[in-house]
C-alpha positions as CSV (number, residue, x, y, z in Angstrom):
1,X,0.0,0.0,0.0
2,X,1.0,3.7,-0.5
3,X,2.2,5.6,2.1
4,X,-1.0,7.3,3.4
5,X,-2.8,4.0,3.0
6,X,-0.6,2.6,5.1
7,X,-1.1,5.1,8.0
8,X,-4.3,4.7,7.5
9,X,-4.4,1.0,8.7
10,X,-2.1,1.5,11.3
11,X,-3.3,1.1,15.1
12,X,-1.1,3.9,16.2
13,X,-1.4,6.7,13.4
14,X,0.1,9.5,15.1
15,X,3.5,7.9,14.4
16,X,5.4,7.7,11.3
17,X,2.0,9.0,9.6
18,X,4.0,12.9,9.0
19,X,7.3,11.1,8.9
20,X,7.6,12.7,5.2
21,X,5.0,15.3,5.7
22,X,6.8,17.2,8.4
23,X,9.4,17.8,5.7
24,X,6.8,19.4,3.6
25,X,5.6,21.2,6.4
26,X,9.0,23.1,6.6
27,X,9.7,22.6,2.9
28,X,11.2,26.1,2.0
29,X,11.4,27.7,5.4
30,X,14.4,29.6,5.1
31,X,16.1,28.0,2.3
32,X,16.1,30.5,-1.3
33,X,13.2,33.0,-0.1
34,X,15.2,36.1,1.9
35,X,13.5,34.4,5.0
36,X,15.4,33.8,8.1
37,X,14.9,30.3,9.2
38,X,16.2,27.9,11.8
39,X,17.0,24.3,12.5
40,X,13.7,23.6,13.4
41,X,11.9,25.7,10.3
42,X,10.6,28.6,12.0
43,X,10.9,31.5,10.3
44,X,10.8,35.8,10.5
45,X,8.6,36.3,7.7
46,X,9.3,39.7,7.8
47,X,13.1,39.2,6.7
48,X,15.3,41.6,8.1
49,X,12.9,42.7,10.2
50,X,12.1,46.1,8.2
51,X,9.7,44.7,6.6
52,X,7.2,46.8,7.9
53,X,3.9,45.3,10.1
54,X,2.5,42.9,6.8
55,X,6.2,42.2,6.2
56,X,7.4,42.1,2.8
57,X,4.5,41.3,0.2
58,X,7.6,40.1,-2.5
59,X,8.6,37.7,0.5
60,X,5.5,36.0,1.7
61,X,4.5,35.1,-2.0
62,X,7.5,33.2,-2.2
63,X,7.7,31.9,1.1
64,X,3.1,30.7,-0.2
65,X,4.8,29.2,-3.7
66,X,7.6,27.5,-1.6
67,X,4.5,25.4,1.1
68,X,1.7,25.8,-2.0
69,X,2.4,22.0,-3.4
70,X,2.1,21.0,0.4
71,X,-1.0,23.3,0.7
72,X,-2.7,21.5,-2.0
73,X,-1.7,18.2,-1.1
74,X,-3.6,18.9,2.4
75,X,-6.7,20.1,0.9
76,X,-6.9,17.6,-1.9
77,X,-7.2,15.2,1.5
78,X,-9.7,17.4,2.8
79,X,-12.3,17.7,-0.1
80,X,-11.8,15.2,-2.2
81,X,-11.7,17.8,-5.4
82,X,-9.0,19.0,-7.4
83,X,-11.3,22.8,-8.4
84,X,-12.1,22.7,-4.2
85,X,-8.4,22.1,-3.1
86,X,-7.3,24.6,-5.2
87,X,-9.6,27.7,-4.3
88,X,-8.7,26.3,-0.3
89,X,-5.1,27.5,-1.5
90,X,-6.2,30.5,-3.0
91,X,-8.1,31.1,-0.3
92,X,-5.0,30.8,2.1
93,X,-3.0,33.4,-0.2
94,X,-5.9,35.8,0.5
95,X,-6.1,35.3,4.1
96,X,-2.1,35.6,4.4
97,X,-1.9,38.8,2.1
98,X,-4.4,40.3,4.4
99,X,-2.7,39.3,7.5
100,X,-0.6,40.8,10.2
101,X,2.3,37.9,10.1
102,X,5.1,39.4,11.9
103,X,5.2,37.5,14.9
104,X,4.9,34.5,13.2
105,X,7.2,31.8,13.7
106,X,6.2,28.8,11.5
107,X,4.5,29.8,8.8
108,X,4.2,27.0,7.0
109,X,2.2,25.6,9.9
110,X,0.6,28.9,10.0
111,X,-0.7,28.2,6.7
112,X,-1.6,25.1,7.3
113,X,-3.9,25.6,9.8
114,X,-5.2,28.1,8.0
115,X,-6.1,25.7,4.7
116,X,-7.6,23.4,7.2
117,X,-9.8,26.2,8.4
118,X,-11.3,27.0,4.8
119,X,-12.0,23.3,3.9
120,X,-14.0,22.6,7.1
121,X,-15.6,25.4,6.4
122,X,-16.1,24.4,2.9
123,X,-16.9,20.5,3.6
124,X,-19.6,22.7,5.9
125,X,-21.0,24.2,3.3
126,X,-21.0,21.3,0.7
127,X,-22.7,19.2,3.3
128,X,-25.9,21.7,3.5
129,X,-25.8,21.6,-0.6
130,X,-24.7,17.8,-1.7
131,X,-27.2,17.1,-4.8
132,X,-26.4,13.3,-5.6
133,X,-26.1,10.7,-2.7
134,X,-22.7,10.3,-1.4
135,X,-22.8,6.3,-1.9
136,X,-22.2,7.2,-5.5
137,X,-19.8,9.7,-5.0
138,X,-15.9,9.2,-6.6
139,X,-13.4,11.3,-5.3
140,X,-11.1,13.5,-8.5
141,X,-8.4,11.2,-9.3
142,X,-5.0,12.6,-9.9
143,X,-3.9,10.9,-13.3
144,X,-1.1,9.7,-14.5
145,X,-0.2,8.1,-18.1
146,X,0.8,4.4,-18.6
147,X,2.2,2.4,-21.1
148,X,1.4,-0.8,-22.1
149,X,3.9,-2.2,-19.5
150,X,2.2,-0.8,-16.2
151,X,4.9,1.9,-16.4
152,X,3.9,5.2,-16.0
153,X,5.0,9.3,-16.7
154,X,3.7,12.4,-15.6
155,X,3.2,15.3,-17.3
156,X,3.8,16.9,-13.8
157,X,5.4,14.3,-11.9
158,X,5.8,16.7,-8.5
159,X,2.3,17.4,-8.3
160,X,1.0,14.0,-9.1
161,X,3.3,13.0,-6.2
162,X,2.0,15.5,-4.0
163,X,-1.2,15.3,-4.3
164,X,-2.8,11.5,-5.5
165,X,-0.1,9.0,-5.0
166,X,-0.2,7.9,-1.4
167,X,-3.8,8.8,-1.0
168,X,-6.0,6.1,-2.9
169,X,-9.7,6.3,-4.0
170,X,-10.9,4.2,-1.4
171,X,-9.3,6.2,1.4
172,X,-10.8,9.0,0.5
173,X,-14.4,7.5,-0.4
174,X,-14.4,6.6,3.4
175,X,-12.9,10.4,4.2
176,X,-16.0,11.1,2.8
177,X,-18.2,9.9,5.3
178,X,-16.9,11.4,8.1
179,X,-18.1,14.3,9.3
180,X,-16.1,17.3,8.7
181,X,-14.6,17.7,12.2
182,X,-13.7,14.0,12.2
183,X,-11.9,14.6,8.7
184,X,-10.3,17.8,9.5
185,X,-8.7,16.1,13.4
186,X,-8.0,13.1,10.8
187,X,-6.3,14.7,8.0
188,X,-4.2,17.3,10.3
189,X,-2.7,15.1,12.7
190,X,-2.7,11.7,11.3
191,X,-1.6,12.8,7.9
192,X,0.4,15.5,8.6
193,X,1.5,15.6,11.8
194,X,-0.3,18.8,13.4
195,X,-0.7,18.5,17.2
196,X,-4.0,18.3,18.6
197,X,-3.5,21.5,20.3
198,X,-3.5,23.4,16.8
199,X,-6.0,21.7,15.5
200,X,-8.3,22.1,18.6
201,X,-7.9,25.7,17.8
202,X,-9.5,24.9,14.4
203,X,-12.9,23.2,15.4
204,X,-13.2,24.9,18.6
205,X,-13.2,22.2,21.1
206,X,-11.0,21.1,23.6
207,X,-7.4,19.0,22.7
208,X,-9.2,16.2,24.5
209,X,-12.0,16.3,22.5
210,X,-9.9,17.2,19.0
211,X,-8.5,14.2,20.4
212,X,-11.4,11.8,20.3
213,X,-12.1,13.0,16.7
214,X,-9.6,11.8,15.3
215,X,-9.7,8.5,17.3
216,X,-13.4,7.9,16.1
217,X,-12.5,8.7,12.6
218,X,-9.3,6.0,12.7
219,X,-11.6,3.4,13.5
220,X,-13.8,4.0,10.8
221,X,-10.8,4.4,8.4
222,X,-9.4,1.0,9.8
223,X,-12.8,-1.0,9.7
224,X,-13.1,0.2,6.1
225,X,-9.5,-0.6,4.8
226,X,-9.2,-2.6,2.0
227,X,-6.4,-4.7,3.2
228,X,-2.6,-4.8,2.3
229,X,-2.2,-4.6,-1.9
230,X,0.7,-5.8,-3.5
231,X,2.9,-4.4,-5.4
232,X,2.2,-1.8,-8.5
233,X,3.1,-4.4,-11.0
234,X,0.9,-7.7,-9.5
235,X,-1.9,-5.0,-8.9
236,X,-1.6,-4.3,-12.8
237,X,-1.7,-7.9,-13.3
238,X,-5.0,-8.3,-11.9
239,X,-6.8,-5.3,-13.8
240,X,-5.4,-6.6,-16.5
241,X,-6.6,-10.0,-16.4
242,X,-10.2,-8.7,-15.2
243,X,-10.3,-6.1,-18.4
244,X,-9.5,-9.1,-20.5
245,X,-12.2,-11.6,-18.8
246,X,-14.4,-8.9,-19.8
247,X,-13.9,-8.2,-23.4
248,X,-13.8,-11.9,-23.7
249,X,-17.1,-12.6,-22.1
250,X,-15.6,-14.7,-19.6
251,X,-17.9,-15.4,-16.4
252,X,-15.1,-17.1,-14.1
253,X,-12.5,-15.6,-15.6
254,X,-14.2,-12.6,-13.8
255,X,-14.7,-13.9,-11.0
256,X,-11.3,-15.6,-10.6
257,X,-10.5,-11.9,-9.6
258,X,-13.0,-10.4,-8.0
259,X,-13.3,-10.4,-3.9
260,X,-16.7,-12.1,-3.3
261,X,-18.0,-8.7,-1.6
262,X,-16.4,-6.7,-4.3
263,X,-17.8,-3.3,-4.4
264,X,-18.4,-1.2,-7.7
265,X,-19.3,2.6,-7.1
266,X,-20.4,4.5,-10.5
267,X,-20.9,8.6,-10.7
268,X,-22.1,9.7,-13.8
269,X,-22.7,13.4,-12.0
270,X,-25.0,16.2,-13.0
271,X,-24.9,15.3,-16.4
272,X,-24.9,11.6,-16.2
273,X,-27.7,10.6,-13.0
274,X,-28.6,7.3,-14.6
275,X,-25.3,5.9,-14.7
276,X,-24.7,6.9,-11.1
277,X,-25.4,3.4,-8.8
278,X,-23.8,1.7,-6.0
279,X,-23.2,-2.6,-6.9
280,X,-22.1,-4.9,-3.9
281,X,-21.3,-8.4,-4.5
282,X,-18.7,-10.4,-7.5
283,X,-21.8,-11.7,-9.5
284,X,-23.7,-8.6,-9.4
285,X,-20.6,-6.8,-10.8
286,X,-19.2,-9.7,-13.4
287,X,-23.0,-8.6,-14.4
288,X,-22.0,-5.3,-15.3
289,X,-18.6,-5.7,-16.2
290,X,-20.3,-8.0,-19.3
291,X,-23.1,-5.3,-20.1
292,X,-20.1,-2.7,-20.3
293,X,-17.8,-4.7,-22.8
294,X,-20.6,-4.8,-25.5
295,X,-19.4,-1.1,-25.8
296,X,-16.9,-1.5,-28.0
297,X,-14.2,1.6,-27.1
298,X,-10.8,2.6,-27.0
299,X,-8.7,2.2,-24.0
300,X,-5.9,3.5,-22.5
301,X,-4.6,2.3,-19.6
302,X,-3.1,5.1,-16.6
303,X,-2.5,5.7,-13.4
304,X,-5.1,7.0,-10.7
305,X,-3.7,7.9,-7.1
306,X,-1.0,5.1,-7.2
307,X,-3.6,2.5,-8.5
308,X,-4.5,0.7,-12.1
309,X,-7.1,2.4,-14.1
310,X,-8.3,2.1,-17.7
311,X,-10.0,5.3,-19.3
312,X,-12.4,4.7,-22.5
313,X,-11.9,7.0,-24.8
314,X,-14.5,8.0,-28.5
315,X,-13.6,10.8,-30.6
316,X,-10.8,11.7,-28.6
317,X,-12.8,12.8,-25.8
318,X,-12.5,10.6,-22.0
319,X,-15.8,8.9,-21.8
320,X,-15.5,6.8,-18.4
321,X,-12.3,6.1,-16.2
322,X,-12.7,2.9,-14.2
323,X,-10.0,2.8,-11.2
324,X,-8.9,-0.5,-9.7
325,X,-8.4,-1.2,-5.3
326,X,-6.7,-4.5,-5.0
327,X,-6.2,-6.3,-1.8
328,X,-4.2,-9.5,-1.8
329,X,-4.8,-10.9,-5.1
330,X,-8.3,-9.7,-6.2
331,X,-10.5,-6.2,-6.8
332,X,-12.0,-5.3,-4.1
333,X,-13.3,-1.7,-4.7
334,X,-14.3,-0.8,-8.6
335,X,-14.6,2.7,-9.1
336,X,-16.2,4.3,-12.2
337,X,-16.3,8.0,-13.1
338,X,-18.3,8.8,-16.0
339,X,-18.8,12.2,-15.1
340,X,-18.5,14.4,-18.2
341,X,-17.7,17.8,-16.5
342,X,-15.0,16.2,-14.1
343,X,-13.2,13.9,-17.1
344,X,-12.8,17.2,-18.9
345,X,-10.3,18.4,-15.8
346,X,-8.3,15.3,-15.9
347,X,-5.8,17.5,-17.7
348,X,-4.8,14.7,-20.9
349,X,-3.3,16.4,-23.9
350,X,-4.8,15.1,-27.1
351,X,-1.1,13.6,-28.1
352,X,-1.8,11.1,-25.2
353,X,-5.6,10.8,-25.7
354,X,-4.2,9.5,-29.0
355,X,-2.7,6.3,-27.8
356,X,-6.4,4.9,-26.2
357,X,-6.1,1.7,-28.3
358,X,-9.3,-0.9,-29.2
């Protein structure tokens, strides 16, 4: 499993959980930005120190770009969207423009408070305004190309990294079901390594309480863990042979590789409210897999958040990516997005739309 799949299944997930992130949390901090930094990444934002009461403006946007992949990497776990994670860092750049910084220390940890802040306060809002049912609901995956081998490039292998690799579909399917305090205590501390203390200061309760939040939520992350997956190639393997079994009409074949309480989640969106459905069980789903391969289409095969996906592809447009969770040696999760508003985002250049194959 990836890295914050792993935590995720871990008893204990306030250790080694932030071992990288707390890296990220100080990436820049003094280091090529005018800032004065220490050993342990705290920081004068205000330089020099003349920098006036809202320190240098020049400064603090290049201390922002220096934490904005690690920014978006924390709201991407908080909402789920690529559009929503992205106006949570926006939103941060306003907040610190407007701010009175000087006395600062950390900013990076600053900040990320302050990203927390505007998701719950977006997850908030979306809760109040949710229009499909969230049992249909996929997550935006972070895409990356692959080749015919399993291998895979990016066209922007940082932010691919930072933001879909060690955070699966599944994981944050279940993120979704928590409620937004649970996610937020979650997210922060077991992700990234913010004490409870800081945190506490987000949702407005007590450390104890912050504290219990994130305990609840572990347990409902844990219950709902997938299992250990092998590695990238074997997990390849096994979308593979299920794609095949399904072009080929092949009932066992199908279900040679399917978990008996497989789960298949489809969102077709705004647009697309038919195709939306939730399937449970491997016959129900070899049943749909066969109903889909009548369709003839062309394929190409990529990466989703560190897992096997296929995309379908007519006229050059992306039509339906289906994303692969294996645990062991079978699927265990199938999910579908057919949404055609989100697959126009995935960011795919026609050149490698072009190599979807039949």
């Amino acid at each position: 499993m990836n890295t914050d799949r792993d935590a995720a299944t871990n008893a204990d997930m306030g250790t080694g959980a932030g071992t990288g992130t707390n890296a990220g949390t100080n990436a820049g901090a003094g280091t090529g930005t005018g800032a004065e930094g220490d050993k342990d990444g705290n920081v004068n934002v205000n330089g020099n120190g003349d920098g006036g009461t809202h320190g240098d403006e020049e400064l603090l946007a290049r201390r922002f770009d220096a934490d904005r992949g690690h920014l978006r990497a924390v709201a991407y776990r908080m909402l789920g969207s690529l559009s929503e994670a992205e106006d949570a860092v926006q939103e941060a750049w306003l907040k610190l423009s407007r701010a009175d910084v000087g006395e600062v220390r950390n900013l990076s940890a600053w900040l990320t408070t302050v990203v927390g802040r505007v998701c719950l306060d977006m997850l908030r809002s979306r809760g109040s305004r949710r229009e499909s049912p969230l049992e249909h609901y996929v997550p935006d995956p972070v895409i990356r190309v692959g080749d015919a081998a399993g291998a895979a490039e990016a066209t922007d292998p940082e932010r691919a990294a930072e933001l879909g690799e060690s955070v699966g579909l599944a994981l944050l399917v279940v993120l979704e079901a928590l409620s937004p305090a649970e996610r937020l205590a979650f997210v922060l501390h077991d992700m990234f390594a913010v004490s409870f203390d800081e945190i506490a200061e987000v949702v407005d309760r007590s450390p104890a309480a912050t504290r219990q939040l994130a305990s609840r939520a572990r347990r409902r992350v844990r219950d709902a863990s997938p299992g250990p997956a092998p590695d990238a190639r074997r997990r390849r393997e096994v979308a593979d042979a299920f794609l095949t079994a399904a072009n080929g009409g092949d009932f066992e074949g199908l279900l040679a590789v399917l978990d008996p309480d497989v789960v298949l989640r489809a969102d077709g969106g705004r647009l697309k409210p038919a195709v939306s459905k939730l399937v449970r069980g491997a016959e129900t789903v070899v049943a749909q897999a066969l109903a889909y391969s009548r369709f003839r289409k062309a394929t190409l095969w990529v990466v989703a958040n560190g897992d096997p996906a296929v995309l379908s592809v007519v006229d050059g447009r992306p039509t339906a990516l289906m994303v692969f969770t294996v645990a062991g040696n079978r699927i265990v999760e199938l999910h579908i997005l057919a949404d055609p508003e989100r697959l126009a985002t995935l960011g795919l250049t026609d050149e490698e739309l072009s190599r979807a194959e039949y």
